[in-house]
MMTF fields as JSON, N, C-alpha, C and O atoms, coordinates in Angstrom:
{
  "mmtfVersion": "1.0.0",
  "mmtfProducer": "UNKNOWN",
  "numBonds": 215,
  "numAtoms": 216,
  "numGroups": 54,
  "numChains": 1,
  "numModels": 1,
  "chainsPerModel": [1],
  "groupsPerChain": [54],
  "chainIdList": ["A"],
  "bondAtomList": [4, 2, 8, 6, 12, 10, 16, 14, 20, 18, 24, 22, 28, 26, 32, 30, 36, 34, 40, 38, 44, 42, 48, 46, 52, 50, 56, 54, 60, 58, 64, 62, 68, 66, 72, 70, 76, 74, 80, 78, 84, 82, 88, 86, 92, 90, 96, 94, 100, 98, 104, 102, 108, 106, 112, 110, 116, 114, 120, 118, 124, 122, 128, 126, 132, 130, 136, 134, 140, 138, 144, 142, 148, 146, 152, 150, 156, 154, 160, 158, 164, 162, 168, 166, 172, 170, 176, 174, 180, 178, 184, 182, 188, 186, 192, 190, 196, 194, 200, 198, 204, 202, 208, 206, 212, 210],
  "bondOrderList": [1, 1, 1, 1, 1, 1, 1, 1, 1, 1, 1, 1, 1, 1, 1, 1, 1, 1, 1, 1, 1, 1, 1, 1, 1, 1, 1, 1, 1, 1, 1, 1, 1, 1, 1, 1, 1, 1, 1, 1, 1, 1, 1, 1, 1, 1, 1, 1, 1, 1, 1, 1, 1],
  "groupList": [{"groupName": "UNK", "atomNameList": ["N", "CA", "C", "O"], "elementList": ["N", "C", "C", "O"], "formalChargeList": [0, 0, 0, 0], "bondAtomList": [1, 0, 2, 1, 3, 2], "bondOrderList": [1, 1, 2], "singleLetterCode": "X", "chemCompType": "L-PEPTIDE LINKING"}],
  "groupTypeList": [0, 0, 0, 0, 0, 0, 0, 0, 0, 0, 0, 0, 0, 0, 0, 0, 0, 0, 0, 0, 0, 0, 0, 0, 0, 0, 0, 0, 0, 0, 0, 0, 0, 0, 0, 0, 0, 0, 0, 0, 0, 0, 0, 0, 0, 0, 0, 0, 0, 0, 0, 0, 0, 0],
  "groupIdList": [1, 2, 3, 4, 5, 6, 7, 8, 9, 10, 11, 12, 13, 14, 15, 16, 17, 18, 19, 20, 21, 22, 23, 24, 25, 26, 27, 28, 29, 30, 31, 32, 33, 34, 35, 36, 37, 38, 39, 40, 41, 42, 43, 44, 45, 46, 47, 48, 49, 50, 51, 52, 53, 54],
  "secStructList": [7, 7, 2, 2, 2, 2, 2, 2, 2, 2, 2, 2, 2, 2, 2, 2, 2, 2, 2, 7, 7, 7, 7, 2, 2, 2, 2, 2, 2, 2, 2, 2, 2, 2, 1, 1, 1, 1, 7, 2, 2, 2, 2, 2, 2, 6, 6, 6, 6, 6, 6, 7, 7, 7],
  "xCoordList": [0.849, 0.0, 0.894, 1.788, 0.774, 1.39, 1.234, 0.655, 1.893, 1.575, 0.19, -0.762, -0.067, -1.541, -2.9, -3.928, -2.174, -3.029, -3.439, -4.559, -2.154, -2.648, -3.171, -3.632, -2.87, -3.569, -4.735, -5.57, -4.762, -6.97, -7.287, -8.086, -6.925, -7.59, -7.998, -9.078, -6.629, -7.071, -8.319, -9.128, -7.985, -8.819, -10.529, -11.515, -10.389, -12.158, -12.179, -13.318, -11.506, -11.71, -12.574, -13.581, -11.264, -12.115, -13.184, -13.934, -13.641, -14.889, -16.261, -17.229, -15.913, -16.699, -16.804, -17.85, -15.804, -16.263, -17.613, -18.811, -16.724, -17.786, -19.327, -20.042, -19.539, -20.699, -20.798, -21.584, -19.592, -19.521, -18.649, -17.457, -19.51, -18.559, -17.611, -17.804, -16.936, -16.564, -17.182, -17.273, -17.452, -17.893, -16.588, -15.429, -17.064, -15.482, -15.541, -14.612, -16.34, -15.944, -14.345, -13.193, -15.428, -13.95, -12.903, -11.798, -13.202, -11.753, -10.586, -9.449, -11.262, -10.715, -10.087, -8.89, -10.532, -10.262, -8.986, -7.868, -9.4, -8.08, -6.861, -5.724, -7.232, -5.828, -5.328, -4.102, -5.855, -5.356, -4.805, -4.242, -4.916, -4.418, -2.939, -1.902, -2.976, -1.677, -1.02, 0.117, -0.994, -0.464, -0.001, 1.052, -0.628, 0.008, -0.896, -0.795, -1.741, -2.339, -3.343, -3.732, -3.99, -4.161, -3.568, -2.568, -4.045, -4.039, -5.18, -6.26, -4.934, -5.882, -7.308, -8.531, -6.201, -6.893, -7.707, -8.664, -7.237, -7.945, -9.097, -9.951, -9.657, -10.241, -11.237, -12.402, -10.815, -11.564, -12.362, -13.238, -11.604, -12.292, -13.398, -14.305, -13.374, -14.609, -15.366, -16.341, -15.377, -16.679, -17.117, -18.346, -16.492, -17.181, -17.974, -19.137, -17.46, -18.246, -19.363, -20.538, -18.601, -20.326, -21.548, -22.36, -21.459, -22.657, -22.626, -22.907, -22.229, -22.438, -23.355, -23.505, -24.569, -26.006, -26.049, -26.9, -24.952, -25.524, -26.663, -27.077],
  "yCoordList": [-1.176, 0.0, 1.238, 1.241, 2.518, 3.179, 3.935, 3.476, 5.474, 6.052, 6.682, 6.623, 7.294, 8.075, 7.288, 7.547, 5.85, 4.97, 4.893, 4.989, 4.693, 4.576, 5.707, 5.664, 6.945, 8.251, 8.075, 8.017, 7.953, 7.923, 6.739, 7.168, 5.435, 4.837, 5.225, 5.119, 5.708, 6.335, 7.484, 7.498, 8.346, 9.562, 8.714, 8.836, 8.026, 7.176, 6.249, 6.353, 5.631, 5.116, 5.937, 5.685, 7.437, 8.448, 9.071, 9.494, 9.347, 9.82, 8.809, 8.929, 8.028, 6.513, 6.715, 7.143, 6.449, 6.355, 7.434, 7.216, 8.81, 9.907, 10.263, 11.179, 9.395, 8.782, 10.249, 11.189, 9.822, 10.893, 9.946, 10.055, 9.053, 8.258, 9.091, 10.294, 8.561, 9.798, 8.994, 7.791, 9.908, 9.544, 9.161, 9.265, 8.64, 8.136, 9.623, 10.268, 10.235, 11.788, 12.357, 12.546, 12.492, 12.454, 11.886, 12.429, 10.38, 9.849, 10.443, 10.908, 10.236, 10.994, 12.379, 12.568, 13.043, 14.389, 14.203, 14.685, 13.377, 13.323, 12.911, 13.108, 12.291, 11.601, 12.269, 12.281, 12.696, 14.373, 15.299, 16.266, 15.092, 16.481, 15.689, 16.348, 14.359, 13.749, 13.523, 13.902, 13.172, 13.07, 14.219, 14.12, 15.374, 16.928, 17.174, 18.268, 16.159, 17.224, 17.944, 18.564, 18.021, 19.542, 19.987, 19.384, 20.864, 21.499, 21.353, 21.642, 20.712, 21.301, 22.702, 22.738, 23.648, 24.761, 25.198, 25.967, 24.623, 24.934, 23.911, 24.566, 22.746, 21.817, 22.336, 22.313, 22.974, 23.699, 24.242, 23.802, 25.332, 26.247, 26.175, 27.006, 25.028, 24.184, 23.69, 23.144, 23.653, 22.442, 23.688, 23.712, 25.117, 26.28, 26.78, 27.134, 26.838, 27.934, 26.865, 27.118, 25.43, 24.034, 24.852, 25.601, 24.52, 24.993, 25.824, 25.678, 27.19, 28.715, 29.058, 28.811, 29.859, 30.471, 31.441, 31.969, 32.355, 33.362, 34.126, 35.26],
  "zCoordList": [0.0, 0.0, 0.0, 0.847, -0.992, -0.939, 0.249, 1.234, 0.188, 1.864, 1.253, 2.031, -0.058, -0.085, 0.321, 0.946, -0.591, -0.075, 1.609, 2.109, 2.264, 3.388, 4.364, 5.505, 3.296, 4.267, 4.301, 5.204, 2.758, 2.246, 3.329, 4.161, 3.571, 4.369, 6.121, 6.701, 6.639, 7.591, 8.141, 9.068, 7.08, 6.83, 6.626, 7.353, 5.594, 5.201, 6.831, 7.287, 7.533, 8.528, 9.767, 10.428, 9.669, 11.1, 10.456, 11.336, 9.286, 8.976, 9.33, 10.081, 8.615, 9.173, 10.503, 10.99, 11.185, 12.671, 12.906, 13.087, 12.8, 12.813, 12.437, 12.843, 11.676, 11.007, 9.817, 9.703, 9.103, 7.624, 6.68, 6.396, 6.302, 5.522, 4.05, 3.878, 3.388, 2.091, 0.539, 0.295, -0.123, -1.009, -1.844, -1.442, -3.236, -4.008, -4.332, -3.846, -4.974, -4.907, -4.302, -4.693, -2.759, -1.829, -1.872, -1.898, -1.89, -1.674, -3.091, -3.011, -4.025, -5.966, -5.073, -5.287, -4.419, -4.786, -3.687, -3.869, -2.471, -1.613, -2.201, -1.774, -3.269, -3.404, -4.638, -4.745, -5.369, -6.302, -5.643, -6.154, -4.491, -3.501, -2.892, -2.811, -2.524, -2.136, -3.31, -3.027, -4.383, -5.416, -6.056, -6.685, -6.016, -6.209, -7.649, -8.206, -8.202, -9.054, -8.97, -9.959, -7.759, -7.68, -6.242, -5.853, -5.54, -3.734, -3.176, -3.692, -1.656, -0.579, -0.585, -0.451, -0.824, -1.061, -2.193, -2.103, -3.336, -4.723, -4.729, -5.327, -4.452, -3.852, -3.085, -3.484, -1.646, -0.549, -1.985, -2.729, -1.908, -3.378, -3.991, -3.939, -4.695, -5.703, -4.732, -5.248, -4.126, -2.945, -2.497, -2.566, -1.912, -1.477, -2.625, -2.43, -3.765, -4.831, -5.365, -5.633, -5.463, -5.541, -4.797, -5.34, -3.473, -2.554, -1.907, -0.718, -2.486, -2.088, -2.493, -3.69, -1.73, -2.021, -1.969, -1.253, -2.867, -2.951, -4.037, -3.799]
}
């Protein structure tokens, strides 16, 4: 298992617990963000301007 691999699993594990499982959505976008093609922040980004009401 690589390490992104094993981030995404951790990360899908404590959401689960939390009762927020991740969608493959999520998991796709986490691991675009560990892999470097895209950022954290540019990511944040798109999911804010997705479901912004203004």
């Amino acid at each position: 298992m690589s390490e992104a691999e094993c981030i995404l699993a951790n990360v899908c594990a404590t959401m689960k617990m939390e009762g927020m499982p991740l969608t493959d959505e999520d998991k796709n976008r986490i691991l675009n963000c560990l892999s470097g093609k895209s950022t954290f922040d540019n990511e944040i980004k798109k999911i804010i301007e997705k479901y912004d009401r203004k």
